[in-house]
N, C-alpha and C positions, 0 to 999 in steps of 0.2 A: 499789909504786906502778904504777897503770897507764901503757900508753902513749898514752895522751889524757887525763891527769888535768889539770887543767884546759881542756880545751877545752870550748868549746858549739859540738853539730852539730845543727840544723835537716835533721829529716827529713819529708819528705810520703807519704802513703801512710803512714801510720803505725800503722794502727787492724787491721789483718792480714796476711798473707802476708810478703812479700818486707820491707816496712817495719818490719811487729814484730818480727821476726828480726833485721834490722838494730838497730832501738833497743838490744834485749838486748846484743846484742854490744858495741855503742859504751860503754852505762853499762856493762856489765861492765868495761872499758877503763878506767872515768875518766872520761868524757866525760860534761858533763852537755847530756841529750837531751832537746829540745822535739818531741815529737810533733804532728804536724797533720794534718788534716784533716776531712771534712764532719761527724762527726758526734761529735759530744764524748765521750757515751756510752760510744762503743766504745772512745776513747783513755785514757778514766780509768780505764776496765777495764784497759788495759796498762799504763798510769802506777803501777794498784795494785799491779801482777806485778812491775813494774822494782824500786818503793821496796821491797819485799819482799823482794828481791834484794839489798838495798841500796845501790838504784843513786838518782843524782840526776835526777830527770826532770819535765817540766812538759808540760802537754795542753793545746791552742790550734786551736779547731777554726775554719776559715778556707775560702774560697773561693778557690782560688789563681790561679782564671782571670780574679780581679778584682782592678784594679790597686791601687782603694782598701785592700781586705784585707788585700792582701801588704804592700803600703808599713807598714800598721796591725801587722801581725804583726812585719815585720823589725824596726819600734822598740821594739815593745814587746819583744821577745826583748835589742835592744841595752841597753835601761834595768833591764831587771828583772832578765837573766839576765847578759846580758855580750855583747861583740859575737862576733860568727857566727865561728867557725873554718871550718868543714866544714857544707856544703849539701849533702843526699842531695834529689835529685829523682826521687824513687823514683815516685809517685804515675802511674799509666794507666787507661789507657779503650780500648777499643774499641767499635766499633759493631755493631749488631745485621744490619746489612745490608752485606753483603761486599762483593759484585757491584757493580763501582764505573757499572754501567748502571742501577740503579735505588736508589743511598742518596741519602736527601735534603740537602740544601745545608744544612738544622739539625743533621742530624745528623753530613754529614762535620766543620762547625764547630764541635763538639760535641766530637769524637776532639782536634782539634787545638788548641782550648782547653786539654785536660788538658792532652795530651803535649808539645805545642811551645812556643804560650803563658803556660803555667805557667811554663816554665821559663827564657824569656826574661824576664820581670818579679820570678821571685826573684831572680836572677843581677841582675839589673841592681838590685834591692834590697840587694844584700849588697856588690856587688864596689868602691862607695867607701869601704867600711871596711875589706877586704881589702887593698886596694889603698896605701891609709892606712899600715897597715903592715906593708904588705910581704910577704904573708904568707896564705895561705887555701886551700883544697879547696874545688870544686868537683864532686860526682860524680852523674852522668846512668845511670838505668839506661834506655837504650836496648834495644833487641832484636835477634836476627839477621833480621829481617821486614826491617830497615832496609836490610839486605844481599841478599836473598832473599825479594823481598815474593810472598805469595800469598792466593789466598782463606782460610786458616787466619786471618789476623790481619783480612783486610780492606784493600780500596786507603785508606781514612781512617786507618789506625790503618801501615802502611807505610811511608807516604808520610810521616806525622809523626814518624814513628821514625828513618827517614831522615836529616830535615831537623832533627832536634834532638842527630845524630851528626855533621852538619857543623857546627853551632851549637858543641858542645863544642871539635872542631879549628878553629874560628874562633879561639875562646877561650884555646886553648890556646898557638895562632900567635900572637897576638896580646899577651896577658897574661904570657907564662911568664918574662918577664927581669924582670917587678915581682912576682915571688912568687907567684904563682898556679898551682893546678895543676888542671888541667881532667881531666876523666876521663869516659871512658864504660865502659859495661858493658855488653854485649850478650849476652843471657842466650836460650837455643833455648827449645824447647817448658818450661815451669815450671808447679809444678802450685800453681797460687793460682784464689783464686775470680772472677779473669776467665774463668776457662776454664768456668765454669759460662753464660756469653753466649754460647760457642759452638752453632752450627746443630748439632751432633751434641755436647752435653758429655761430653769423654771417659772413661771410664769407671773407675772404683777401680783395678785392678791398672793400668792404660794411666798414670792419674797416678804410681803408684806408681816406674815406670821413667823417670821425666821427670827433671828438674833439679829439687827442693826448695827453697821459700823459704830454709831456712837454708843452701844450699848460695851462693846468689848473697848472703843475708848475709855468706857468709866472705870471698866475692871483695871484696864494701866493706869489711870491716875490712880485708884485705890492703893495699890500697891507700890508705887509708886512715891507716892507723899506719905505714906505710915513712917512713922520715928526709926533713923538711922539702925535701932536694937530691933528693928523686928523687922520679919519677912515674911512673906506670903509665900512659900516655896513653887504651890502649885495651885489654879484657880478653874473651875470648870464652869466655864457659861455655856449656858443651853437651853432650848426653843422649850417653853412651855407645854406646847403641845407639837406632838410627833407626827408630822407626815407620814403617807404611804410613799413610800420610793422605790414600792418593786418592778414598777413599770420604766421608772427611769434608768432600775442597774438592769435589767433586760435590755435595754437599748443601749446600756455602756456594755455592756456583752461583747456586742457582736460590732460594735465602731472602731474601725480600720482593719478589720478581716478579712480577707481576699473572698471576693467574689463567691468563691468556688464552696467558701467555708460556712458562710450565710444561708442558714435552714429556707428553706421555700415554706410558707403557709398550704 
């Protein structure tokens, strides 16, 4: 028997990288996992790979940055599947314009919709049934951007990683004597296909040395499956060896600057 054989975990971002890794792991477990996100398509694609697996899983594509959706998602996950044990808020965004002198107000709300928004409206979707009894996970993949913000990630995408790493420690202050266990993860450079929005996308062997989606999967199952008494509050995965990326945030500089603003050589 697994160690999540009955649970249900709600994961976002579910449809590649860092998420579908995660799913695997969890049904491998036991857990039966509701996949989410934008586009159905791609989750029934991994829904096919899980049941093949013979894992239990359900695909639920959803707008997480809309309150009607989430509210719509959490009941219909409590009625059909069973209520929420485990919230992975895996799900990010970044913006295309770094340089916090020239991204547009759509678009830094845009970053923080995914990353913050998102995940204050699951959270607050799940946690009266959590709460109910007694009992639930919580886990935030945040970034070390939150810690260390630079033009690599972007000031929108930073700043919401940031504020959704104090969101978990709110949560965790706050909830942990009613059963709750809040968690973040903060994962360094990873090679998922945000990294393909970057101003330079970094290139095949450069991902290669990076952190791997299934390596920040293990860090969620870690935490994840430890004994109901304990919690991981906070977890830092990161790239053994360090890149040079001063040539890439030189080039997130000056991406979407007007013309006029861009130094001539």
């Amino acid at each position: 028997m697994g160690l999540l054989q009955g649970k249900v975990a709600v994961i976002t971002g579910a449809g590649t990288g860092m998420g579908r890794s995660t799913a695997e792991l969890l049904a491998a477990e036991g857990a039966q996992v509701v996949l989410v996100g934008r586009r159905l398509s791609v989750l029934e694609e991994v829904a096919a790979s899980i049941k093949n697996d013979g894992g239990t899983v359900h695909a639920r594509a959803a707008d997480i940055a809309s309150k009607d959706d989430v509210d719509a998602l959490v009941s219909w996950v409590s009625e059909t599947v069973g209520p929420v044990d485990i919230l992975v808020n895996n799900a990010g965004s970044a913006s295309k314009v770094l340089n916090v002198r020239w991204i547009s107000q759509e678009e830094w709300n845009d970053v923080l919709d995914v990353n913050l928004n998102a995940v204050y409206l699951l959270t607050q979707a799940v946690l009266p049934g959590m709460l109910a009894r007694n009992t639930g996970t919580i886990i935030t993949v945040s970034s070390l951007a939150a810690v260390n913000p630079n033009l690599l990630g972007g000031a929108a995408y930073g700043a919401a990683k940031a504020a959704v790493r104090n969101f978990m420690t709110y949560l965790h202050n706050t909830f942990r004597n009613d059963g709750l266990r809040a968690i973040t993860i903060l994962p360094g450079e990873t090679a998922t296909p945000i990294l393909d929005n970057r101003a330079r996308p970094p290139k095949a062997e450069e991902r290669d040395a990076m952190v791997q989606p299934e390596d920040v999967a293990r860090a969620i199952h870690l935490v994840a499956t430890l004994p109901q008494r304990t919690v991981v509050q906070e977890l830092v995965i990161a790239p053994t060896r360090q890149r040079d990326t001063s040539g890439d945030i030189e080039i997130s500089r000056w991406t979407g600057a007007p013309a006029e603003e861009i130094p001539r050589p």
